[in-house]
N, C-alpha and C positions, 0 to 999 in steps of 0.2 A: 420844219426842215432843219438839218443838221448842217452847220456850217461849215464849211471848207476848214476854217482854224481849228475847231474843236474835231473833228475826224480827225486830221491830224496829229492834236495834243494825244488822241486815247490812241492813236494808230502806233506813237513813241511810246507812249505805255506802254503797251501790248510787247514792241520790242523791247523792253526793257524786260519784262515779266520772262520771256523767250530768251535774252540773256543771263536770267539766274537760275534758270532752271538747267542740269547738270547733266541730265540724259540719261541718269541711274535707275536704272529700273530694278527689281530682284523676279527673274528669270522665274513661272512656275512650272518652267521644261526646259532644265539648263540641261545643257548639253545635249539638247535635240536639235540635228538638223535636216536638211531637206531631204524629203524619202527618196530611196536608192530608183526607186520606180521613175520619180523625175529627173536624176540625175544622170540616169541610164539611156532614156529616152530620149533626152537632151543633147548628150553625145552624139548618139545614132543619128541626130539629125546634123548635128555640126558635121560630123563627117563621112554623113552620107552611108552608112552601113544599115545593112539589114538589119529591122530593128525586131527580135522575138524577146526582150525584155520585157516592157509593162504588156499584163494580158489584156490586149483588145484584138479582135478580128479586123483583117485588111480586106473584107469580103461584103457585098452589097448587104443591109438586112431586107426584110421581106415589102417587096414594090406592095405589096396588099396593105402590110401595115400601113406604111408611108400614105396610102390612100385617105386611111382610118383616119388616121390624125389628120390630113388634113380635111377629112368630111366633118367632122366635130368642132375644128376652127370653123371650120365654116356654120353650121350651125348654130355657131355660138354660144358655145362650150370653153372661155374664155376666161371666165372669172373665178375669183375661189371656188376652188369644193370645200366641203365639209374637211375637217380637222381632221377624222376616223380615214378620208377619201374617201371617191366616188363610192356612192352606193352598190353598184352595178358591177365593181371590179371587187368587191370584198366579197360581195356574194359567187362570184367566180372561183373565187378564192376556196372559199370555205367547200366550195362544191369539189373541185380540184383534190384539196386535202381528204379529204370524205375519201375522195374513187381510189386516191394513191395510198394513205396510209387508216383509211377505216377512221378518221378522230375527227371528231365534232367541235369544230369552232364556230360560235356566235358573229356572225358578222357585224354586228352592234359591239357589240361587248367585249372580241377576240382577238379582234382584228385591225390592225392600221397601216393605212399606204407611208411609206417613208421616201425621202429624200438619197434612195439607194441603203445598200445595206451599212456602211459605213455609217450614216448618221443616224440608223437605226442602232448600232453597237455602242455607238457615243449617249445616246438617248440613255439606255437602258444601264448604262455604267454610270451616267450622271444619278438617274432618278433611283438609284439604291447603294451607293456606293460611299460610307463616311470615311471621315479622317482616323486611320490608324485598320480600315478591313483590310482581308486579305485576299486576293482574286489569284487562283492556281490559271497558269496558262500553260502550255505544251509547246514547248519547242524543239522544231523552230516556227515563230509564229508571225501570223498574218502581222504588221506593221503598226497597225492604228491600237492595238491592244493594250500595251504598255504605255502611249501618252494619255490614253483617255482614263484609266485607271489612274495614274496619277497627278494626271491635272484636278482631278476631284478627291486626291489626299487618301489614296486607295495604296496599297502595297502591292506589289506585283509579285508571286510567286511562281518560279519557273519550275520548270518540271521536263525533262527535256524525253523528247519520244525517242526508242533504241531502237538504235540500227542494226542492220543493214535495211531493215523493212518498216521504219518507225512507227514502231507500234507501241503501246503504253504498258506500263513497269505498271501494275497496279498496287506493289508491294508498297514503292515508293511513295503514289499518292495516298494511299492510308496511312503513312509516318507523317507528311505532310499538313493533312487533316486536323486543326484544333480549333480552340472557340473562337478564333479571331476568323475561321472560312468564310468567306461573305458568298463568295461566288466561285465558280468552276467554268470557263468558258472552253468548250470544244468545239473543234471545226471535220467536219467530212460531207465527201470529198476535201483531201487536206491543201490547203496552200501555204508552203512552197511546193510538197514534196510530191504531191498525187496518191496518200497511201489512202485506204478508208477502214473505220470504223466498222468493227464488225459485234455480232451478237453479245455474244459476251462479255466485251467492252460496254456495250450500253447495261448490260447485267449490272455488272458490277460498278458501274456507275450509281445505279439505280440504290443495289445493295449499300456502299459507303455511305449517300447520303440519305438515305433512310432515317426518320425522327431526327434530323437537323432542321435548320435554319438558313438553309444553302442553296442557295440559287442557281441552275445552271443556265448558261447561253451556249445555244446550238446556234452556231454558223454552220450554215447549209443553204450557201450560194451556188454550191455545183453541185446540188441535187440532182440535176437532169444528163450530168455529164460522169456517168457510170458506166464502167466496160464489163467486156467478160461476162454479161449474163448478172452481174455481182448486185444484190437487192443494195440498193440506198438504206441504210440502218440510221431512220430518221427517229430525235426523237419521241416525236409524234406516233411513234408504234408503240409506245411503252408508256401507257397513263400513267403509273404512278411516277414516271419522270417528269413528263410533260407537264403536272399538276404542278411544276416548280419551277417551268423553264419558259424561257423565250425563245421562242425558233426564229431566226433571218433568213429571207430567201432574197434572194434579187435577181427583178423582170433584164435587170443587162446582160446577163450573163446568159438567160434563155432565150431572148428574142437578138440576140447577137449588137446590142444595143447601150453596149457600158456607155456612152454621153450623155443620154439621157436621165441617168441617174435617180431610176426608180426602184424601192424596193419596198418588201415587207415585210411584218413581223408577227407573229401568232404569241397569246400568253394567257391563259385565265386571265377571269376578272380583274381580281383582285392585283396581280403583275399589271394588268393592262392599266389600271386606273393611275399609279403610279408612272408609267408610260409617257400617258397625256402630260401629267400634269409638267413635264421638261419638255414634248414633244410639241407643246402647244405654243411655248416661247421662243425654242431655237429654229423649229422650222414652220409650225403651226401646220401649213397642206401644200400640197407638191401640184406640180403640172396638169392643168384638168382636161387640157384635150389628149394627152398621150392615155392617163388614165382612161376614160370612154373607151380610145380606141384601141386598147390591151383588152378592153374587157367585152367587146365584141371580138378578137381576135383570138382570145384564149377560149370561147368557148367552141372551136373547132378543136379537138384533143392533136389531132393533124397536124398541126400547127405546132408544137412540141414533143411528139411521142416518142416522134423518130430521134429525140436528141442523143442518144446515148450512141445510135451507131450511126450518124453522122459523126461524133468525133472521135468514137474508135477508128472508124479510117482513115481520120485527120493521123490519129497516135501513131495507128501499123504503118502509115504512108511515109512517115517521118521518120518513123524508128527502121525500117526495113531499107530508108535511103543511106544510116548511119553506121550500119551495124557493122561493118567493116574498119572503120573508124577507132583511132587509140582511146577513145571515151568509152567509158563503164559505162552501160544504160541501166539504169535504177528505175525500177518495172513503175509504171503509173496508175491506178485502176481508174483514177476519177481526174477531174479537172483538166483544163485543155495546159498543162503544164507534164512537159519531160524531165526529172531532172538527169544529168548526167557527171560522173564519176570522172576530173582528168589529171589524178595523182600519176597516172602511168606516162602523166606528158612533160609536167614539172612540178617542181614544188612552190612556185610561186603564190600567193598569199589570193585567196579569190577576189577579194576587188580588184589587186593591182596584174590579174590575169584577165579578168574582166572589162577593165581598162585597153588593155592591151590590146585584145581580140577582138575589141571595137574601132579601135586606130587602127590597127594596122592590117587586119583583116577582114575589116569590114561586117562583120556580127554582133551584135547586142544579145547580150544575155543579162543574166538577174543574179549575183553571187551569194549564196545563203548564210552566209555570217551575218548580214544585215539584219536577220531575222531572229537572232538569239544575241539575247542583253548585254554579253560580253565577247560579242563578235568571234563566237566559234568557230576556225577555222579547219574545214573537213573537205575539201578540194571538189566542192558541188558547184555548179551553177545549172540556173532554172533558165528552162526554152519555153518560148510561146508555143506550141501548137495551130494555132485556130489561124490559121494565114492557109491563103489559095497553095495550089502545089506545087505551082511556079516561083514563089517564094520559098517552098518549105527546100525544092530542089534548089534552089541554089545557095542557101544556108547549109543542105549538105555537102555538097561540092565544097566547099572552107571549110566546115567542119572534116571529111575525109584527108584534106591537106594539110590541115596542124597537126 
């Protein structure tokens, strides 16, 4: 037993030790701070405003699911799964891909459940990414892009998509291109802006890096949330891409279920093994009863077919409330994001409009500066969509009044 005196004596150590230590750290994400997403969200709740800022749905998800999972806890479906996840849901998986894009992945070997698609993009940035690569991104881009690149000593190289309809400069990306490319990350359905990817873009994606060493990441979390008839250009349609990329989907964004924070990722062998070996440390296996009960839930096709025009009516439902309104609508095709155009309102600076329009009018939006490196300022801000119509109606009403 340790004595009273001596606990003591090492306890004043300890404070001692705790007094010369100075608090200096050296920062390996200086000057990052908290994403616009919590910051926005934040607000809306301080003061009470309709929050269409960070995208989640304010709408029940499926009472069936909810079943699922809890048939599985009960069961006894409780403890780790497997590293790769549930057996049952990769095989889902791989059958899914097959019917939607004809391409054959390994459920073994091709396949892994992630901890949502975010730590799925961190994974795959870690496990190939050294000190002094270069990763092209498209901006404006998803948020977690640029810390994870360079918290692993990656170079971020921008590349910004042109407007009015952001679509990519190809001329530019090939000036871009040298032996330092490590990776190419693109995202469609796009977030912030709602544009997508089309044919030819995966072309010449394909063509550029052709007889390179050049990795690409497809984020294609709003795969299922495509308008207009418009084919998803996954890609998983184009072998000789896919022979070099990793694909992200994430189960939150289909099953209307972002908390849960499930996702996954497709990649040959050879990417995949790579995968694990960071995937196994930072998250090792994710949720085992929501796994089971996605993987009985997705093999009803029902159960997600209809994704595309459920949120085209969310889009027209919302857009057709605004259209009268001094904001510019900037056409969406994919993802449950509007953005809107309000140069013709003021010229104030989009955060500090975005600010605003949350105090004092009670609306949360998403300001797109946030999402390019040197806080581009182009007078956008991003709406949620995916809210009941009783919400999306009365975010119009404020929007028609400013």
């Amino acid at each position: 037993m340790i004595k009273i005196a001596n606990f003591a004596a090492n306890f004043h150590g300890l404070n001692n030790c705790m007094e010369n230590f100075t608090g200096t750290i050296t920062s390996k994400l200086p000057g990052t701070e908290t994403s616009i997403f919590a910051v926005m969200s934040a607000l809306a709740s301080e003061v009470g405003a309709i929050n269409l800022s960070q995208g989640f749905p304010d709408f029940p998800i499926s009472a069936k699911l909810i079943e699922l999972v809890n048939k599985y806890m009960k069961k006894g479906m409780n403890q780790y799964s497997s590293m790769l996840g549930v057996q049952a849901l990769r095989e889902v998986i791989a059958e899914k891909v097959f019917n939607y894009y004809g391409a054959s992945y390994n459920p073994e070997k091709e396949i892994n459940i992630t901890a949502g698609a975010t730590q799925a993009l961190y994974t795959i940035i870690s496990a190939l990414i050294h000190d002094g690569d270069e990763v092209i991104i498209f901006e404006p881009a998803y948020d977690s892009y640029i810390p994870a690149i360079r918290i692993n000593g990656g170079i971020p190289v921008h590349a910004q998509l042109q407007g009015p309809d952001y679509h990519i400069d190809w001329e530019i990306i090939k000036k871009m291109i040298n032996k330092n490319t490590r990776m190419i990350i693109i995202n469609s359905p796009h977030n912030p802006t709602g544009s997508i990817l089309k044919p030819d873009d995966l072309k010449m994606l394909e063509k550029l890096t052709r007889k390179t060493d050049i990795v690409i990441v497809s984020d294609e979390v709003y795969e299922h949330l495509i308008f207009d008839g418009i084919r998803h250009e996954s890609v998983c349609l184009y072998p000789e891409l896919a022979e070099r990329s990793y694909v992200v989907f994430s189960f939150g964004k289909t099953l209307h279920a972002t908390g849960w924070k499930l996702g996954y990722v497709l990649a040959p062998e050879n990417l995949m093994k790579e995968f694990r070996k960071v995937h196994q440390f930072n998250v090792f296996t994710c949720n085992t009863p929501i796994q089971h009960a996605i993987a009985e839930y997705m093999k009803d096709k029902e159960n997600y077919i209809h994704l595309p025009e459920f949120y085209q009516q969310k889009r027209d439902f919302f857009v057709d409330h605004i259209k009268n309104s001094r904001f510019t609508i900037v056409p969406s095709y994919g993802t449950y994001f509007q953005v809107l155009d309000y140069s013709k309102i003021t010229d104030e600076k989009e955060t500090d409009f975005a600010i605003r329009m949350t105090k004092e009018y009670k609306l949360a939006s998403i300001p797109l500066s946030p999402f390019y490196h040197n806080n581009k300022d182009n007078k956008m801000l991003r709406f949620c969509f995916a809210k009941t119509e009783e919400t999306m109606k009365k975010a119009a009403e404020i929007l028609n009044k400013i």
